[in-house]
C-alpha positions, 0 to 999 in steps of 0.5 A, spaced: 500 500 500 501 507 498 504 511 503 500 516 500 493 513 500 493 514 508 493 518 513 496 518 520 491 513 524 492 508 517 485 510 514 485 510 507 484 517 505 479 517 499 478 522 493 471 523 495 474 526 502 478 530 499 473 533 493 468 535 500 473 538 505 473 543 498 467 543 497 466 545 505 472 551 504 469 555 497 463 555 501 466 557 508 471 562 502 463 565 500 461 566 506 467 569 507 466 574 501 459 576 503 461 578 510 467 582 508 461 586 503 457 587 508 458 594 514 460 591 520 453 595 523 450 589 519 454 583 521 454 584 529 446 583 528 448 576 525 452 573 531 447 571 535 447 574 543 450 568 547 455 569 541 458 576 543 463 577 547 462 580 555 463 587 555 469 589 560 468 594 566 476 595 566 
């Protein structure tokens, strides 16, 4: 067997796998794309409330 064809815990990595995780990043790059086109005043009213962080009393 090919070196190549697994992964660190002897799983065989398939092309299928990969073709996913690339599939899962041009989404994540899309999402990222909008979100950088959009006024920041826009984006904080997409993060959910238990999302934000607490505001300091320093």
């Amino acid at each position: 067997m090919d070196d190549r064809d697994t992964n660190h815990n002897g799983e065989k990595n398939s092309a299928f796998d990969l073709l996913e995780i690339a599939a899962q990043l041009a989404a994540l790059a899309e999402d990222i794309k909008t979100l950088a086109a959009m006024p920041i005043e826009q984006i904080s009213t997409l993060i959910e409330p238990g999302d934000r962080p607490e505001a300091s009393s320093e």
